[in-house]
C-alpha positions in Angstrom: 11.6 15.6 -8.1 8.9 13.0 -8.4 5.6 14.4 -8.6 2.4 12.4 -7.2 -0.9 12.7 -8.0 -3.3 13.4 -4.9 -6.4 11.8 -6.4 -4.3 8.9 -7.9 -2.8 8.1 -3.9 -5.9 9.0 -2.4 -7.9 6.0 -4.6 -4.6 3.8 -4.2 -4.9 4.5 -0.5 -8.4 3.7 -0.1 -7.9 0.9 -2.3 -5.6 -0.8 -0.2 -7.4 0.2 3.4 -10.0 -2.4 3.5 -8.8 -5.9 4.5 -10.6 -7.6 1.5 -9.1 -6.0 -1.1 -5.8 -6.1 0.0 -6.6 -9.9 -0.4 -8.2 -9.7 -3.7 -4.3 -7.6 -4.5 -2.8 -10.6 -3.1 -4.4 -13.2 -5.2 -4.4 -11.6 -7.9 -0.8 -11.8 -7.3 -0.5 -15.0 -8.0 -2.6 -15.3 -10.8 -5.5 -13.9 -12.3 -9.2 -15.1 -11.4 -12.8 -14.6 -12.0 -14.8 -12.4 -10.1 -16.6 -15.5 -9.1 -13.5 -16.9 -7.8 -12.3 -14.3 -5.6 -16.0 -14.3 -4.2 -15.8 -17.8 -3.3 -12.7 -17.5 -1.9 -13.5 -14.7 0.7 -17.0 -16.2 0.6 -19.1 -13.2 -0.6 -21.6 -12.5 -2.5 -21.1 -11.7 -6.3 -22.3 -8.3 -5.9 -19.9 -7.1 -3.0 -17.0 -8.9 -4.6 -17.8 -6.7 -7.8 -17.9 -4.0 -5.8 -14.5 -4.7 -4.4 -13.3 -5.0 -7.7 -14.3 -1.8 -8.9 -12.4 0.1 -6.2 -9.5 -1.6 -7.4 -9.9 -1.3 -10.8 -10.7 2.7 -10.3 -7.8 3.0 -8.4 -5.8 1.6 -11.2 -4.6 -1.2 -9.0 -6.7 -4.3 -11.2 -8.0 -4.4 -14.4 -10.7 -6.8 -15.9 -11.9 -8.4 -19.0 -15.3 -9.8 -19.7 -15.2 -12.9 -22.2 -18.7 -14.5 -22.7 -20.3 -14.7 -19.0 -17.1 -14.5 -16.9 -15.3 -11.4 -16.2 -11.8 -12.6 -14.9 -9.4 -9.7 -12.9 -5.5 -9.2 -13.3 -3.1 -7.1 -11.4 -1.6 -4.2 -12.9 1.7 -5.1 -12.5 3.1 -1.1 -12.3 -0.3 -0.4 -9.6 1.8 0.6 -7.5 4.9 2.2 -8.2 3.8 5.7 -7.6 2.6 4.7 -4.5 6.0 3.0 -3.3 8.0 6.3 -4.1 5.7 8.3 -2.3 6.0 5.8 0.8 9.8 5.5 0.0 9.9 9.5 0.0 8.9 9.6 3.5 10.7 7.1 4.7 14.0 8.5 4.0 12.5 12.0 5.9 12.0 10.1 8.8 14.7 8.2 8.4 16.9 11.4 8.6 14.8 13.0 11.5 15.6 9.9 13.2 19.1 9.9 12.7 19.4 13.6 14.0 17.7 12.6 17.1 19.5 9.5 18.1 22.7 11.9 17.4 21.2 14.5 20.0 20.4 11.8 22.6 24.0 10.1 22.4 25.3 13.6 22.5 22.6 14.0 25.8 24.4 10.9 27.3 28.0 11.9 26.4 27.3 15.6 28.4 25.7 13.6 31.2 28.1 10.5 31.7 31.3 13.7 31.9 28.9 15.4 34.7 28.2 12.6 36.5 31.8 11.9 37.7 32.4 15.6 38.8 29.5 15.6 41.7 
């Protein structure tokens, strides 16, 4: 069985709950950029962009490299694989929960479509 680490999902999901950063994740996705960029391009300050960034990069979703003046971001490219089997994991529950219901509801119809003709 897979084994998830609370603190690690708890970052990754805070992480990923602010609009912003989900943003700055799907930049970096198609490339990396400076932390000036990805101000620029959400139209932010510097300092709150930084601050963005360091979420990410605590939650192990971004990591960045200062060379000279500019400190340029990249996506970690397995950030969120632990996150996608817990997901997965729960989707298959209710997946199955699902299944048995829509099983007891057609069974539900069958009983009541065989009373119906007998009143």
């Amino acid at each position: 069985m897979v084994q998830y680490s609370a603190s690690r999902l708890d970052a990754s999901f805070a992480a990923l709950s602010d609009a912003t950063r989900r943003g700055v994740l799907e930049a970096l996705g198609r490339g990396e950029a400076s932390i000036t960029e990805l101000a620029n391009r959400f139209q932010m300050t510097l300092t709150g962009m930084k601050k963005h960034v360091a979420v990410l990069e605590a939650a192990g979703l971004v990591t960045t490299e200062k060379i000279g003046r500019v400190r340029t971001c990249r996506l970690v490219t397995s950030g969120l694989e632990e996150e996608a089997a817990w997901i997965e994991r729960y989707r298959q529950r209710w997946t199955l929960r699902f299944d048995a219901l829509d099983e007891v509801v057609e069974d539900l119809k069958q009983r009541e479509s065989g009373n119906v003709g007998k009143e």
